[in-house]
PDBQT receptor file of N, H, CA, C and O in Angstrom, charges set to zero:
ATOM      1  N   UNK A   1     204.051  50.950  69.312  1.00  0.00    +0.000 N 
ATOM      2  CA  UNK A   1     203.286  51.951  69.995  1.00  0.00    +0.000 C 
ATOM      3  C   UNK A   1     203.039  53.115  69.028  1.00  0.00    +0.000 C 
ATOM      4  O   UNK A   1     204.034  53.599  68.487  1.00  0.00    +0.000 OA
ATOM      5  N   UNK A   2     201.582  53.726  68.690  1.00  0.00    +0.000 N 
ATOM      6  H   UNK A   2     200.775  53.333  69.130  1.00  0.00    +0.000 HD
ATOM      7  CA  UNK A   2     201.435  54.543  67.986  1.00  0.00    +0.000 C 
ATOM      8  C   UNK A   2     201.374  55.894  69.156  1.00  0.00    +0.000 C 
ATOM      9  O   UNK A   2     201.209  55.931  70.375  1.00  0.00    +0.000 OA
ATOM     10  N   UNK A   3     201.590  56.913  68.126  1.00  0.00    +0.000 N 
ATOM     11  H   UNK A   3     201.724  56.883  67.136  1.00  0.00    +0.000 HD
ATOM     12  CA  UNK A   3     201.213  58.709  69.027  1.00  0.00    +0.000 C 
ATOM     13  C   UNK A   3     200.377  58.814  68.108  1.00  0.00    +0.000 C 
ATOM     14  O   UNK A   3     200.338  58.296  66.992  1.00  0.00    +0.000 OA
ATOM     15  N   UNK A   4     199.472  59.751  68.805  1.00  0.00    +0.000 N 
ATOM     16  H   UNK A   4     199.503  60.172  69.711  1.00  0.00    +0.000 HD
ATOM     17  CA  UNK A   4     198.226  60.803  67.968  1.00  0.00    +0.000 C 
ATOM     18  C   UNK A   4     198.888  62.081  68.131  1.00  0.00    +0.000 C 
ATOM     19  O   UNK A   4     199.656  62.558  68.967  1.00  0.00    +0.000 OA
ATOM     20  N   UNK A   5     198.534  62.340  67.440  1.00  0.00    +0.000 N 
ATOM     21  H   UNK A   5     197.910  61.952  66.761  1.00  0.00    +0.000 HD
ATOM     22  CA  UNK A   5     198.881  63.939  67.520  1.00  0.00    +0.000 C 
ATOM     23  C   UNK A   5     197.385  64.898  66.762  1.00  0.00    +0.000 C 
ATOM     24  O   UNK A   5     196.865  64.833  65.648  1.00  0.00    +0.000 OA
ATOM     25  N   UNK A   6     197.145  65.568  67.745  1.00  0.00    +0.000 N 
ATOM     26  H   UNK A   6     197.567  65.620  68.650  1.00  0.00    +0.000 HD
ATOM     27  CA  UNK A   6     195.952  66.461  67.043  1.00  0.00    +0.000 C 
ATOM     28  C   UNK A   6     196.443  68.216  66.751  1.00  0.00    +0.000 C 
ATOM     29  O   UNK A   6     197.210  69.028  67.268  1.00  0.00    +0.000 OA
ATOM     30  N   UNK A   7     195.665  68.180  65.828  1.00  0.00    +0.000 N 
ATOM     31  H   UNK A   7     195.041  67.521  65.408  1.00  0.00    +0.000 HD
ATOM     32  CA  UNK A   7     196.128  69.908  65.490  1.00  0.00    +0.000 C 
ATOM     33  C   UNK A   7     194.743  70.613  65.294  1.00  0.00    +0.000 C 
ATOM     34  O   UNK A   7     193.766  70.101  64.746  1.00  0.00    +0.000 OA
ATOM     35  N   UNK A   8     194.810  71.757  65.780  1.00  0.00    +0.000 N 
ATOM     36  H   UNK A   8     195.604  72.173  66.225  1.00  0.00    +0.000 HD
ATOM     37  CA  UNK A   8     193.724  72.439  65.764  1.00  0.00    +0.000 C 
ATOM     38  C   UNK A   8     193.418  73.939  64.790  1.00  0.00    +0.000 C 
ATOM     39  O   UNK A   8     194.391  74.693  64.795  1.00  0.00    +0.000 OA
ATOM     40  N   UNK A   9     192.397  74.362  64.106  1.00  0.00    +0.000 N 
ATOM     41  H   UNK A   9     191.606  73.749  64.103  1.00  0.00    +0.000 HD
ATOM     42  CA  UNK A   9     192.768  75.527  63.170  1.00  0.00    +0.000 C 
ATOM     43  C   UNK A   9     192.301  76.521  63.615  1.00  0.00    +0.000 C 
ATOM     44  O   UNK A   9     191.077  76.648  63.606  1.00  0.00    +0.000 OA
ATOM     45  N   UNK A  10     193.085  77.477  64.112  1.00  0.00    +0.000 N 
ATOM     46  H   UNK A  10     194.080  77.374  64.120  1.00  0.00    +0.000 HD
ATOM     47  CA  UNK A  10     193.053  78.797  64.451  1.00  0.00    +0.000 C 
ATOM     48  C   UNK A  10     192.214  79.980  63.417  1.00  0.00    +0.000 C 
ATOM     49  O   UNK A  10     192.790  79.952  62.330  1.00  0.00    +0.000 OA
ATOM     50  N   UNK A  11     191.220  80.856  63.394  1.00  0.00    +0.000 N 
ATOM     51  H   UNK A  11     190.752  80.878  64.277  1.00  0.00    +0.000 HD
ATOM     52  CA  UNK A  11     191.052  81.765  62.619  1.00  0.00    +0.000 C 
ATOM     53  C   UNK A  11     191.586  82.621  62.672  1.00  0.00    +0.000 C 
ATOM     54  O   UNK A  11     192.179  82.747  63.744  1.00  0.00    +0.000 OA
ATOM     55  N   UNK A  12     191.731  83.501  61.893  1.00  0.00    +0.000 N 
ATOM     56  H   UNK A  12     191.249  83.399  61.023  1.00  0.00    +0.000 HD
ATOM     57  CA  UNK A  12     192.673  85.012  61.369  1.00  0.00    +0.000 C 
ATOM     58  C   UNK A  12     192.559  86.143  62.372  1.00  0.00    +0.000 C 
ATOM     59  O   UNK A  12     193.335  87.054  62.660  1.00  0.00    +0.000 OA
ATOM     60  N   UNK A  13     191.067  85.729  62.924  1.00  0.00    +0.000 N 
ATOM     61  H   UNK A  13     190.436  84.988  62.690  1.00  0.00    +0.000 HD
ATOM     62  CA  UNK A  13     190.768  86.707  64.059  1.00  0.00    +0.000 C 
ATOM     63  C   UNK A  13     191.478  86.448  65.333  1.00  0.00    +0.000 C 
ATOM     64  O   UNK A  13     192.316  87.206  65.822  1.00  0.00    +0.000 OA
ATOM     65  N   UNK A  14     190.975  85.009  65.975  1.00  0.00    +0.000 N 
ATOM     66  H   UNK A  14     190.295  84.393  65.578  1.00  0.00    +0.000 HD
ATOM     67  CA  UNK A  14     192.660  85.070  67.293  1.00  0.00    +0.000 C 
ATOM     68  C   UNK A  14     193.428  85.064  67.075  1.00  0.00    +0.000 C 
ATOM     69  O   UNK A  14     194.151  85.688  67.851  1.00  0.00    +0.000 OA
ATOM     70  N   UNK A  15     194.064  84.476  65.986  1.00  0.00    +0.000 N 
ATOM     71  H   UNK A  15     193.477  83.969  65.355  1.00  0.00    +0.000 HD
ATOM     72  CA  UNK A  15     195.674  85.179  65.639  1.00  0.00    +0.000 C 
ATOM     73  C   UNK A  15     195.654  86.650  65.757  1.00  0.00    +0.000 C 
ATOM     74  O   UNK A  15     196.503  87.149  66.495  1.00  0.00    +0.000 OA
ATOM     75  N   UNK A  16     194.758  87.479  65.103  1.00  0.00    +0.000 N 
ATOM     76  H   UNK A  16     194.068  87.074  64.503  1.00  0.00    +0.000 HD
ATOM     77  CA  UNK A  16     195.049  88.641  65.328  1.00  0.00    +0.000 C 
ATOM     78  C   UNK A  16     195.165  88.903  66.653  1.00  0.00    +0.000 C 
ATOM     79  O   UNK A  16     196.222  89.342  67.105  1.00  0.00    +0.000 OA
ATOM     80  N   UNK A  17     193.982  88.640  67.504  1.00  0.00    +0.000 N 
ATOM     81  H   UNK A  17     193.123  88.283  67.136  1.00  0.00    +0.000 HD
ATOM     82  CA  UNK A  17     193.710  88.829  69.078  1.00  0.00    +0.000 C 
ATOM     83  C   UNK A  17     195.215  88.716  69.750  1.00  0.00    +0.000 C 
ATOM     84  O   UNK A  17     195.779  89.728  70.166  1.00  0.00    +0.000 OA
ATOM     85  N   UNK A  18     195.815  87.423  69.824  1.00  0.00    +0.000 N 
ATOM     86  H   UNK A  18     195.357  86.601  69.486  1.00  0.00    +0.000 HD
ATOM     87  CA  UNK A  18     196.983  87.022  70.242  1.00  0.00    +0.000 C 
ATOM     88  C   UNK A  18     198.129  88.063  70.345  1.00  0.00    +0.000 C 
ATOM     89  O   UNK A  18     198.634  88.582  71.341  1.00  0.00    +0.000 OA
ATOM     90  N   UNK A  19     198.468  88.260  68.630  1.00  0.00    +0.000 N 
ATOM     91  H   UNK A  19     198.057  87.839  67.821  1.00  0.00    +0.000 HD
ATOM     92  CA  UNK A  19     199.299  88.957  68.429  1.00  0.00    +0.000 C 
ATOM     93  C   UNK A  19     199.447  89.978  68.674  1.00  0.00    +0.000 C 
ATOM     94  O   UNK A  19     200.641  90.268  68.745  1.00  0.00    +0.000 OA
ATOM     95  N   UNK A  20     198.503  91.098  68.940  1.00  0.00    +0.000 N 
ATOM     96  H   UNK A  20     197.533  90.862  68.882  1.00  0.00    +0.000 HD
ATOM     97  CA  UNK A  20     198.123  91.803  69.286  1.00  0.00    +0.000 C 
ATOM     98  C   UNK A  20     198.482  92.762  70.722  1.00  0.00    +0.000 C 
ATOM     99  O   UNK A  20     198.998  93.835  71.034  1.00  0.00    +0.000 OA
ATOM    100  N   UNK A  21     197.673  91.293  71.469  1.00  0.00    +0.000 N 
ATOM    101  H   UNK A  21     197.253  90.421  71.215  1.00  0.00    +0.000 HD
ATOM    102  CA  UNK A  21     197.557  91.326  72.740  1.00  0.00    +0.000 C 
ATOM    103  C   UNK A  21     199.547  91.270  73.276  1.00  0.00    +0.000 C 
ATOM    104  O   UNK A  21     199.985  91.681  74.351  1.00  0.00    +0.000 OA
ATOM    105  N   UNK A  22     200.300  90.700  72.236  1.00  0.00    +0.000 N 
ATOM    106  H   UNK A  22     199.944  90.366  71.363  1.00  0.00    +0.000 HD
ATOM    107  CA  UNK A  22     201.550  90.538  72.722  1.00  0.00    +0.000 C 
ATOM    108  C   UNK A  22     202.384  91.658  72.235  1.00  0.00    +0.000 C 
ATOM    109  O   UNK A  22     203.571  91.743  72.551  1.00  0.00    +0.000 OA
ATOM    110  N   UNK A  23     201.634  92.750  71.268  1.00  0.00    +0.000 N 
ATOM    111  H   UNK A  23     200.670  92.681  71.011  1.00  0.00    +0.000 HD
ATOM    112  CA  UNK A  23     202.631  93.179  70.742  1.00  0.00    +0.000 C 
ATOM    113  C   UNK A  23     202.497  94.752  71.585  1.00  0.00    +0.000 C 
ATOM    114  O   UNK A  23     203.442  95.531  71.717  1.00  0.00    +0.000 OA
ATOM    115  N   UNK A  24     200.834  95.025  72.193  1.00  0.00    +0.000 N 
ATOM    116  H   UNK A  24     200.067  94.393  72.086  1.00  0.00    +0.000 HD
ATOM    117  CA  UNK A  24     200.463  95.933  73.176  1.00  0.00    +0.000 C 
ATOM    118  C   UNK A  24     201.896  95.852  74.420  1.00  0.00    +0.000 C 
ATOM    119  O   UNK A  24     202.723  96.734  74.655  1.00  0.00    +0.000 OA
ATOM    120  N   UNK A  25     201.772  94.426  75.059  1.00  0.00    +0.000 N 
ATOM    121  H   UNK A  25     201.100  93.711  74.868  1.00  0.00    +0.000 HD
ATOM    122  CA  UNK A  25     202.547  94.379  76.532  1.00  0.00    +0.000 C 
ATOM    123  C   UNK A  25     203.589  94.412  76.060  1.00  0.00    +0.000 C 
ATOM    124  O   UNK A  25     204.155  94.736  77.104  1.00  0.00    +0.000 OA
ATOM    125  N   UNK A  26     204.851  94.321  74.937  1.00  0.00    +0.000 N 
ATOM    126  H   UNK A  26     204.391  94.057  74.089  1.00  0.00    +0.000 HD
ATOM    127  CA  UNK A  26     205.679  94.871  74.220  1.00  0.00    +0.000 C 
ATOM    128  C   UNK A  26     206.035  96.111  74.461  1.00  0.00    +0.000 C 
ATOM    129  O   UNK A  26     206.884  96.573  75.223  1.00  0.00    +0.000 OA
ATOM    130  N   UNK A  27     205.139  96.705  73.575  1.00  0.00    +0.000 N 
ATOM    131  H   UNK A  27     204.449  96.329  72.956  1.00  0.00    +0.000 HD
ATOM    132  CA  UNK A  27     205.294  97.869  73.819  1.00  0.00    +0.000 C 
ATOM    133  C   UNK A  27     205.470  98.874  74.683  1.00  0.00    +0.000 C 
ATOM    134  O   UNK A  27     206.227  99.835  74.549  1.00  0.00    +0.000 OA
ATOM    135  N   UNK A  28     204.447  98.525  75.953  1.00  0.00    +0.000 N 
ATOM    136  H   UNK A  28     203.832  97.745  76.062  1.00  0.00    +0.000 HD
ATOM    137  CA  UNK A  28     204.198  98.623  77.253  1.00  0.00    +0.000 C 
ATOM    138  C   UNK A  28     205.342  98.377  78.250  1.00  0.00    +0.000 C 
ATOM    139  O   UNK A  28     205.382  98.878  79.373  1.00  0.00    +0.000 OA
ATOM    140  N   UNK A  29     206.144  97.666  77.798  1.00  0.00    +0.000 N 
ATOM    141  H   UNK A  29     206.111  97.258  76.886  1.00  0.00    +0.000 HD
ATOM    142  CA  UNK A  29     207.184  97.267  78.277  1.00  0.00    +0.000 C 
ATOM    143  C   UNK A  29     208.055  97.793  78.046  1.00  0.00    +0.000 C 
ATOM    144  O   UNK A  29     208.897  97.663  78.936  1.00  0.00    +0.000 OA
ATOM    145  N   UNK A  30     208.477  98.617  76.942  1.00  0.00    +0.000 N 
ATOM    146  H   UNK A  30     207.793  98.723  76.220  1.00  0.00    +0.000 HD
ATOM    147  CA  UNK A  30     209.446  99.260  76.058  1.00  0.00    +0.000 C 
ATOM    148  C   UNK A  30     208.993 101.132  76.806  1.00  0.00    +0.000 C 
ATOM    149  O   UNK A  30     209.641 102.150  77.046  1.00  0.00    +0.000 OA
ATOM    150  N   UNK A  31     208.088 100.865  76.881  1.00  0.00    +0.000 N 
ATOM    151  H   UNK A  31     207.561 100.037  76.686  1.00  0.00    +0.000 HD
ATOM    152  CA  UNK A  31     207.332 102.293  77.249  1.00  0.00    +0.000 C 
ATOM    153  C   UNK A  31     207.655 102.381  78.710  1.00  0.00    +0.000 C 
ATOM    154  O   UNK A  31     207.273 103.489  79.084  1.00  0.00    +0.000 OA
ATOM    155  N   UNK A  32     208.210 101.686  79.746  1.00  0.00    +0.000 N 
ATOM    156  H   UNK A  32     208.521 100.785  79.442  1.00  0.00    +0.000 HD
ATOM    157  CA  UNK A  32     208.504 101.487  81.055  1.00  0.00    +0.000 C 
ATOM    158  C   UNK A  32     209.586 101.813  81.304  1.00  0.00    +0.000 C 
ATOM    159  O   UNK A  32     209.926 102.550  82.229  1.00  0.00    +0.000 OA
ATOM    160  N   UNK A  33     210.459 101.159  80.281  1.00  0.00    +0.000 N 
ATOM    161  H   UNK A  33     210.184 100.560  79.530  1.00  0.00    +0.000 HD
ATOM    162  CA  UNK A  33     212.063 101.057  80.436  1.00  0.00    +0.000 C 
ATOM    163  C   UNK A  33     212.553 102.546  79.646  1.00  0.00    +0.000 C 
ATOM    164  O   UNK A  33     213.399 103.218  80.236  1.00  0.00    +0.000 OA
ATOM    165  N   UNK A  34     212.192 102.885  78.752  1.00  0.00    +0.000 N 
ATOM    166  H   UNK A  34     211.505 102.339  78.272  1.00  0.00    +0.000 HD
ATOM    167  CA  UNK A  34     212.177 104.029  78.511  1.00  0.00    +0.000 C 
ATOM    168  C   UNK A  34     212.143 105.363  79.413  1.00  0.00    +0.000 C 
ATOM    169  O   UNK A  34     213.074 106.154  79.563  1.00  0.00    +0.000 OA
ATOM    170  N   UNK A  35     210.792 105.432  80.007  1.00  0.00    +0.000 N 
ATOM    171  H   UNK A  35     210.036 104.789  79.885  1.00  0.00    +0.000 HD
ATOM    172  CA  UNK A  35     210.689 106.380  81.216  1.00  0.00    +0.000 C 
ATOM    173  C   UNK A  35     211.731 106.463  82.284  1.00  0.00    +0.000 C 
ATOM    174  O   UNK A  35     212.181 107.481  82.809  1.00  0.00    +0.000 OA
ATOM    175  N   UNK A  36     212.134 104.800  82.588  1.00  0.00    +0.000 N 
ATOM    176  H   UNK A  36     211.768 103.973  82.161  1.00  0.00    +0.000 HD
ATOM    177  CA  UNK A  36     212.958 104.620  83.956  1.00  0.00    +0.000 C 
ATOM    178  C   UNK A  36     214.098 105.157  83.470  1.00  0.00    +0.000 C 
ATOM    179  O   UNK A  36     214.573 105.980  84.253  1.00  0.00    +0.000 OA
ATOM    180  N   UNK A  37     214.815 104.983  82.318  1.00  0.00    +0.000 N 
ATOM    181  H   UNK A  37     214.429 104.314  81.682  1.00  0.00    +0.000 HD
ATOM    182  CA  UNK A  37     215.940 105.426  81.583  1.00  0.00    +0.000 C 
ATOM    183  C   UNK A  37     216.112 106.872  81.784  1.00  0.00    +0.000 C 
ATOM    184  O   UNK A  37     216.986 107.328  82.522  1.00  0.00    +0.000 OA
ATOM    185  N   UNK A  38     215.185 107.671  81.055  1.00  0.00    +0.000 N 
ATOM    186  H   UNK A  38     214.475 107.300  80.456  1.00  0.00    +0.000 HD
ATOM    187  CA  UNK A  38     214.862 109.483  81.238  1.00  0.00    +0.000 C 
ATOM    188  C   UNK A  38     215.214 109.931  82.610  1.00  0.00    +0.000 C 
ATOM    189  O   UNK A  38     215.847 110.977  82.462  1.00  0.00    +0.000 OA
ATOM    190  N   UNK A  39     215.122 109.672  83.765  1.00  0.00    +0.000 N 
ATOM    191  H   UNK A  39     214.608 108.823  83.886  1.00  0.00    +0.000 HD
ATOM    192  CA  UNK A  39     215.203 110.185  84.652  1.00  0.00    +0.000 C 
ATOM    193  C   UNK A  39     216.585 110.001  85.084  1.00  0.00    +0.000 C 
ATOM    194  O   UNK A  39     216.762 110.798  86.005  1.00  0.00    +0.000 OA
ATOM    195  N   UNK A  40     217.890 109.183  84.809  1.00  0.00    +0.000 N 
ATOM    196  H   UNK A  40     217.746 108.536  84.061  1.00  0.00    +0.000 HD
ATOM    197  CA  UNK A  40     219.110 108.780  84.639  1.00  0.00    +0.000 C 
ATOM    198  C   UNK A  40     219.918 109.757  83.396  1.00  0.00    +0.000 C 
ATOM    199  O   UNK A  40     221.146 109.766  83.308  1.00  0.00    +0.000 OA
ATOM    200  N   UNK A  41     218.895 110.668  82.345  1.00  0.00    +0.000 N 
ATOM    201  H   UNK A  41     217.898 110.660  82.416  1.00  0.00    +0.000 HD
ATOM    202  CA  UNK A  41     219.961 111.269  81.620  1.00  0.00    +0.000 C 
ATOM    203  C   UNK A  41     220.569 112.606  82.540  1.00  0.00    +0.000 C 
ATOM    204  O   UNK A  41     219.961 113.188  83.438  1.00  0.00    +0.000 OA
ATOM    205  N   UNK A  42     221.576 112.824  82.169  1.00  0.00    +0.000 N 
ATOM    206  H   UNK A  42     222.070 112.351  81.439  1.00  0.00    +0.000 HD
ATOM    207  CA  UNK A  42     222.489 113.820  82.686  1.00  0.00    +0.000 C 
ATOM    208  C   UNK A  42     222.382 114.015  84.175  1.00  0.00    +0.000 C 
ATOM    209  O   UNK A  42     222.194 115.092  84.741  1.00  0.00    +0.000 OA
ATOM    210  N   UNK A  43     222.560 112.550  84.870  1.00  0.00    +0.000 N 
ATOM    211  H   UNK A  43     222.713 111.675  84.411  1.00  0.00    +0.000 HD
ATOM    212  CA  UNK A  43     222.792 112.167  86.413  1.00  0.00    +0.000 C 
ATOM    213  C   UNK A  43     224.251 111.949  85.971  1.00  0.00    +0.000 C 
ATOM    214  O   UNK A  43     224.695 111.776  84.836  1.00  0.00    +0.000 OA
ATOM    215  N   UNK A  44     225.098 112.018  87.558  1.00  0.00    +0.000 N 
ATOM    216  H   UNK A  44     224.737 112.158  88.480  1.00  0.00    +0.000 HD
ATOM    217  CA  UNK A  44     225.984 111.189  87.898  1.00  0.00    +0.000 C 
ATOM    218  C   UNK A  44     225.470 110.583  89.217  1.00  0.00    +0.000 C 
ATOM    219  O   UNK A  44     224.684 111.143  89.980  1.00  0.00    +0.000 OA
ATOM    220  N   UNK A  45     226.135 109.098  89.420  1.00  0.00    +0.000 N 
ATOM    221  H   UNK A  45     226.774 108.643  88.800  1.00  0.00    +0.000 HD
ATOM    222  CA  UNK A  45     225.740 108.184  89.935  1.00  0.00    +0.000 C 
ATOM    223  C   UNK A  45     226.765 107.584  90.441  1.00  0.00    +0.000 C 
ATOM    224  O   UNK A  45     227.779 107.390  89.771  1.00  0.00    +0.000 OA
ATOM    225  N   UNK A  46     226.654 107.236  91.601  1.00  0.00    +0.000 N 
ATOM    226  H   UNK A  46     225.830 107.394  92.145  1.00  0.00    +0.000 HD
ATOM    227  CA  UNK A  46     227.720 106.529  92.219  1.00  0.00    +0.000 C 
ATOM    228  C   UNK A  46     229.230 107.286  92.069  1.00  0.00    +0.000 C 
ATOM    229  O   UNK A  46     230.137 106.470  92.234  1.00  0.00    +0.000 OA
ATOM    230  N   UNK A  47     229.658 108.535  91.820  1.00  0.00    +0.000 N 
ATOM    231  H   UNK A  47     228.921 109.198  91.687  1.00  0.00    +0.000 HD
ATOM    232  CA  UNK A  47     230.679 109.135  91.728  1.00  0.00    +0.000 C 
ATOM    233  C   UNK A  47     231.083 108.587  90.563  1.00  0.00    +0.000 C 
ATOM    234  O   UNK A  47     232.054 107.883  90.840  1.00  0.00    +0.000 OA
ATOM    235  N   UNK A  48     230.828 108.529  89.270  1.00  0.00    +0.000 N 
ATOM    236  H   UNK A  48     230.040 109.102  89.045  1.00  0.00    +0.000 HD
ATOM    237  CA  UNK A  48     230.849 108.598  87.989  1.00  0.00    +0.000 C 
ATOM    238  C   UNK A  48     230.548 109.687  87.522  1.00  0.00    +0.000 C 
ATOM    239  O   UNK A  48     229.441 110.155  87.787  1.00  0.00    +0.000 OA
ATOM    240  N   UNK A  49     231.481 110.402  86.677  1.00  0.00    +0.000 N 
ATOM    241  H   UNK A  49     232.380 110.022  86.462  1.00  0.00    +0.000 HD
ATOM    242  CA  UNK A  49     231.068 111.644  85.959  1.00  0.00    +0.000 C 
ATOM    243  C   UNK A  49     231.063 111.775  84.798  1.00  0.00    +0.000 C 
ATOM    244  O   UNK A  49     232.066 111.170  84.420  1.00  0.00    +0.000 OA
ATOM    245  N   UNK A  50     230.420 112.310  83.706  1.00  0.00    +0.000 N 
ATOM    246  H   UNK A  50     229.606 112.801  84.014  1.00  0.00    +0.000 HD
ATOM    247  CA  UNK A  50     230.565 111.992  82.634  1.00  0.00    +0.000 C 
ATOM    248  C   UNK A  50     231.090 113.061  81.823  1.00  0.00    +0.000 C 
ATOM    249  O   UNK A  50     231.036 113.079  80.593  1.00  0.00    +0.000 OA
ATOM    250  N   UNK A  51     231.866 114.416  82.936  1.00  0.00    +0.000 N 
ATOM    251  H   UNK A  51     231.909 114.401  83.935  1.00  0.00    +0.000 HD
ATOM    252  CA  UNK A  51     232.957 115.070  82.570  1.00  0.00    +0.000 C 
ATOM    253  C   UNK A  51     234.143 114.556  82.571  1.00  0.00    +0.000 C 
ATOM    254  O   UNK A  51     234.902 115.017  81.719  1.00  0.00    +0.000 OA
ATOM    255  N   UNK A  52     234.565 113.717  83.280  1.00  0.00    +0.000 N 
ATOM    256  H   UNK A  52     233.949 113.342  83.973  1.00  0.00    +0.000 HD
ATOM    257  CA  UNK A  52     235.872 113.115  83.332  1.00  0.00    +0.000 C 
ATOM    258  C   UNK A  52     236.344 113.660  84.649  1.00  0.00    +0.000 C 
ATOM    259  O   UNK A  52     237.513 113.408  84.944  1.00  0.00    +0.000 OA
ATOM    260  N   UNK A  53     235.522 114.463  85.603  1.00  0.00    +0.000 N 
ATOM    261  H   UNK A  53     234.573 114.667  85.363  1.00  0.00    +0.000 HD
ATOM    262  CA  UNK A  53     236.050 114.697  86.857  1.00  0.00    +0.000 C 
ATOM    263  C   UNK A  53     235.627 113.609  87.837  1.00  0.00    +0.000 C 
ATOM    264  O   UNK A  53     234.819 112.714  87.591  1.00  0.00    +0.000 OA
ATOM    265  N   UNK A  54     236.289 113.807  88.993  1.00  0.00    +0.000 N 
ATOM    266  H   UNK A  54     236.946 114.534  89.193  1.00  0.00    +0.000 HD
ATOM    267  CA  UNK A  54     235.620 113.113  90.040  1.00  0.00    +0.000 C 
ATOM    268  C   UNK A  54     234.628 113.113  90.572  1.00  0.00    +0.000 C 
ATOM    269  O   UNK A  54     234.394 114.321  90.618  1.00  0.00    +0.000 OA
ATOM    270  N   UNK A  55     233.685 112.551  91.116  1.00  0.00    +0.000 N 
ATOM    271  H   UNK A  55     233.875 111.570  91.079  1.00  0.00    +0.000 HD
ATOM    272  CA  UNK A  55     232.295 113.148  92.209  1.00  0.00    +0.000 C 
ATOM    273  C   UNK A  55     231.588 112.099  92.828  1.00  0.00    +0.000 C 
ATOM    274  O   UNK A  55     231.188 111.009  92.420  1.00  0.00    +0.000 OA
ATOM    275  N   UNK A  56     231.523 112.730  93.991  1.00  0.00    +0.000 N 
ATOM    276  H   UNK A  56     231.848 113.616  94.322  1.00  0.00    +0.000 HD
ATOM    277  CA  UNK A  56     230.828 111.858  95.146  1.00  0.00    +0.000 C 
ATOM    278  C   UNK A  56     229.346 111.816  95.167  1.00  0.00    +0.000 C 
ATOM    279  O   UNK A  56     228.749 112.876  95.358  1.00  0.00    +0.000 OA
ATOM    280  N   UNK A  57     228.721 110.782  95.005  1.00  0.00    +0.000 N 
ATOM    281  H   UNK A  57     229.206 109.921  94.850  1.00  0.00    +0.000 HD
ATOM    282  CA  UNK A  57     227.191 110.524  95.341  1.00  0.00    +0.000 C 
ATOM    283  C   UNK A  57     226.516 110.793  94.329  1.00  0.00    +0.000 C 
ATOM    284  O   UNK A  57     226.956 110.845  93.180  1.00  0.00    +0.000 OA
ATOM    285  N   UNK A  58     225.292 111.004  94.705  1.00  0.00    +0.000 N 
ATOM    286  H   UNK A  58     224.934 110.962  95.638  1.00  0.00    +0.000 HD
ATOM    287  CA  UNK A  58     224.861 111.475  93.157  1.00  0.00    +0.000 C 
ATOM    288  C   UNK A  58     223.954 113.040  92.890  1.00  0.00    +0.000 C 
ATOM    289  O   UNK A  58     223.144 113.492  93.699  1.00  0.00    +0.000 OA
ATOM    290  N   UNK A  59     224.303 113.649  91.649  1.00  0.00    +0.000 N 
ATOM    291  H   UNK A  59     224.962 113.282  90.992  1.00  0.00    +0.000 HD
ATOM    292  CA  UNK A  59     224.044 114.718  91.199  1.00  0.00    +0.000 C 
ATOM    293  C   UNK A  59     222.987 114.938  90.633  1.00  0.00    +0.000 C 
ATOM    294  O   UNK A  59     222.889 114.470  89.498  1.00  0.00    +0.000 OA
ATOM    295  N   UNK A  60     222.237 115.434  90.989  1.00  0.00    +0.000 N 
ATOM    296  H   UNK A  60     222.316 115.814  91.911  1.00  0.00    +0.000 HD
ATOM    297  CA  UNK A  60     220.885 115.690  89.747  1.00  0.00    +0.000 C 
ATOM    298  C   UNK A  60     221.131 116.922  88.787  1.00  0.00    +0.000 C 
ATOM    299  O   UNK A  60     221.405 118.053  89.187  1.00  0.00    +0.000 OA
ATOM    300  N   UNK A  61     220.954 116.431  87.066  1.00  0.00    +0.000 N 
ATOM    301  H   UNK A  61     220.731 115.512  86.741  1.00  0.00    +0.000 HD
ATOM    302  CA  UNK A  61     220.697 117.659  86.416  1.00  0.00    +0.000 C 
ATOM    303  C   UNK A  61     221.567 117.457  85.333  1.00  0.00    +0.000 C 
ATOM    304  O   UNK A  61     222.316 116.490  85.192  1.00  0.00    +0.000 OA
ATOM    305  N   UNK A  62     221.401 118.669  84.370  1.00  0.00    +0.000 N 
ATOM    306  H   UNK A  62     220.793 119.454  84.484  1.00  0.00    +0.000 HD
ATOM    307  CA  UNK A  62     222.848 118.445  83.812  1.00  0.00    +0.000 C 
ATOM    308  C   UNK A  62     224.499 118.879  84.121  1.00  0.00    +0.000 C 
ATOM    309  O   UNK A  62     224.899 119.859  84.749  1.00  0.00    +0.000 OA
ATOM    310  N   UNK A  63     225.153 117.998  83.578  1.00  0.00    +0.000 N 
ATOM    311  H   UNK A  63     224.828 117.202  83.068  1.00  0.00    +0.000 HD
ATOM    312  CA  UNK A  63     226.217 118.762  84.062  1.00  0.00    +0.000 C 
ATOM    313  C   UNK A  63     226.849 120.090  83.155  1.00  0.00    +0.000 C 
ATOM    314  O   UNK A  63     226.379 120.447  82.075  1.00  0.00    +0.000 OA
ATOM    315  N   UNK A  64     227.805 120.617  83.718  1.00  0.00    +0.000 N 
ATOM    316  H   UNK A  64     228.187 120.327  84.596  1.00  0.00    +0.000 HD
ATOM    317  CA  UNK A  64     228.151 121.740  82.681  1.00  0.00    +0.000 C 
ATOM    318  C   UNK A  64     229.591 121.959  82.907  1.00  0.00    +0.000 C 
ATOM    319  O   UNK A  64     230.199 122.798  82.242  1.00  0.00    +0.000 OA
TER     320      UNK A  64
């Protein structure tokens, strides 16, 4: 039993397109998780403190 196998040649331009296009939603993605992150600095959460005291619920702001 034989296989074929076909291959096809891509130009420089959809490769670029491709890569591109993947390295945008990347980014985009990185740019999401980022933001969601920012709004978590200098919270406590769930009675976690990141003075070393105790605390109930959660705090907005920094602490001091």
């Amino acid at each position: 039993m034989r296989h074929q196998i076909e291959t096809a040649e891509l130009a420089d331009a959809e490769l670029d397109a491709v890569s591109g296009g993947l390295l945008n939603e990347t980014l985009g993605s990185a740019a999401g998780t980022v933001d969601g992150v920012e709004g978590l600095v200098g919270n406590t959460v769930n009675g976690v403190s990141t003075d070393g005291l105790p605390s109930v619920g959660v705090s907005l702001g920094a602490q001091s």
